[in-house]
PLY file of the C-alpha trace (Angstrom):
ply
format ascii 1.0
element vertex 84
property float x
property float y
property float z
element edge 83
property int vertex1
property int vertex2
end_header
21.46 -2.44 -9.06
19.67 -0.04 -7.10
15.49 0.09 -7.26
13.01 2.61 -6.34
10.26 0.59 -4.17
7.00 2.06 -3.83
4.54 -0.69 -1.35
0.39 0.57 -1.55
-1.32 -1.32 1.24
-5.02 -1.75 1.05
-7.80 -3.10 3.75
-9.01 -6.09 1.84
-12.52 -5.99 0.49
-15.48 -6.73 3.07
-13.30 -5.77 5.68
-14.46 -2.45 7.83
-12.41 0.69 7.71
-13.28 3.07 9.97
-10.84 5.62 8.71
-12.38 5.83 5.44
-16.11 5.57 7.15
-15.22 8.77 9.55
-13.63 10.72 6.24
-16.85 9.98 4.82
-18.94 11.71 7.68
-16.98 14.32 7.76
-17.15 15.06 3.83
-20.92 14.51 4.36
-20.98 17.05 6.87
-18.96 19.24 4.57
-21.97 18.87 2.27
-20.07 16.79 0.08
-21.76 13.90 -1.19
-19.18 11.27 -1.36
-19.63 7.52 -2.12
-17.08 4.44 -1.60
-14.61 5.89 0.71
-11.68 4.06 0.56
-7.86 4.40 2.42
-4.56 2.86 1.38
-1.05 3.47 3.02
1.79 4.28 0.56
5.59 3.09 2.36
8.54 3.96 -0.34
12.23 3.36 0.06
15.03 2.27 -2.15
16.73 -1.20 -2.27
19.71 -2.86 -3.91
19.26 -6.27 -5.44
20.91 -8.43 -8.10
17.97 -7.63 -10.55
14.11 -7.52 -10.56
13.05 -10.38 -9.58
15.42 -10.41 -6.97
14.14 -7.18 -5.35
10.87 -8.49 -5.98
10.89 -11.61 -3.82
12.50 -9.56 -0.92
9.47 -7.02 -0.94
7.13 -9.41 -0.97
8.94 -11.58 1.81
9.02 -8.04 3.66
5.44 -7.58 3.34
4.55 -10.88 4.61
6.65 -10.78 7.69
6.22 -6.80 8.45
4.94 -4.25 6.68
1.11 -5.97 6.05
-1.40 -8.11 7.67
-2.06 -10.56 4.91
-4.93 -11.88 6.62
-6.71 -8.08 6.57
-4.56 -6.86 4.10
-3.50 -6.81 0.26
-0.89 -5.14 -0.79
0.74 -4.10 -4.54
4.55 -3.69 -5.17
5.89 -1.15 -7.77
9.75 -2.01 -8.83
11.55 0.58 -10.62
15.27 0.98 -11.27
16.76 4.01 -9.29
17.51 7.00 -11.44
21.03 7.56 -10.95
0 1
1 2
2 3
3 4
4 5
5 6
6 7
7 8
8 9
9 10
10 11
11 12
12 13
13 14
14 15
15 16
16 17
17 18
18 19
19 20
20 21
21 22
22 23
23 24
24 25
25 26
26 27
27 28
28 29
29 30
30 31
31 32
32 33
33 34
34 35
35 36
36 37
37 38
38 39
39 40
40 41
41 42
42 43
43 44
44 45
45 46
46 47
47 48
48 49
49 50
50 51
51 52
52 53
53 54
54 55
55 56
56 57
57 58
58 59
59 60
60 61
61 62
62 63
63 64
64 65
65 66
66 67
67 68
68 69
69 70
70 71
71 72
72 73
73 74
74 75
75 76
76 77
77 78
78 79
79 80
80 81
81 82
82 83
């Protein structure tokens, strides 16, 4: 069965992201007055897999090997089957 993957990777908390801190200057400059600036990166592709679970573990073994930090980074997983 095919599944729609959808990966959001976040900075975890406490750690510093300067991305979000220089969006947030920039909106302040913008005279927008903007609090808790955050930044996540969205990475989406399809899979095949036997089931859920299945396509599950191999995301998660994908995050931990490539697509994240897991020291800096968490990370959610969104499984969905592939609308045909």
């Amino acid at each position: 069965m095919k599944y729609d993957i959808e990966v959001k990777i976040s900075l975890k908390k406490g750690m510093l992201n300067p991305e979000a801190a220089t969006i947030q200057r920039a909106l302040a400059l913008l005279d927008y007055n903007v609090e808790n600036t955050d930044t996540i990166d969205i990475i989406k592709f399809s899979l095949e897999g036997e089931n859920e679970k299945f396509a599950h573990q191999n995301v998660d073994e994908m995050c931990q090997k490539l697509l994240c930090n897991p020291v800096i980074h968490d990370y959610k997983i969104k499984i969905s089957p592939k609308k045909e």
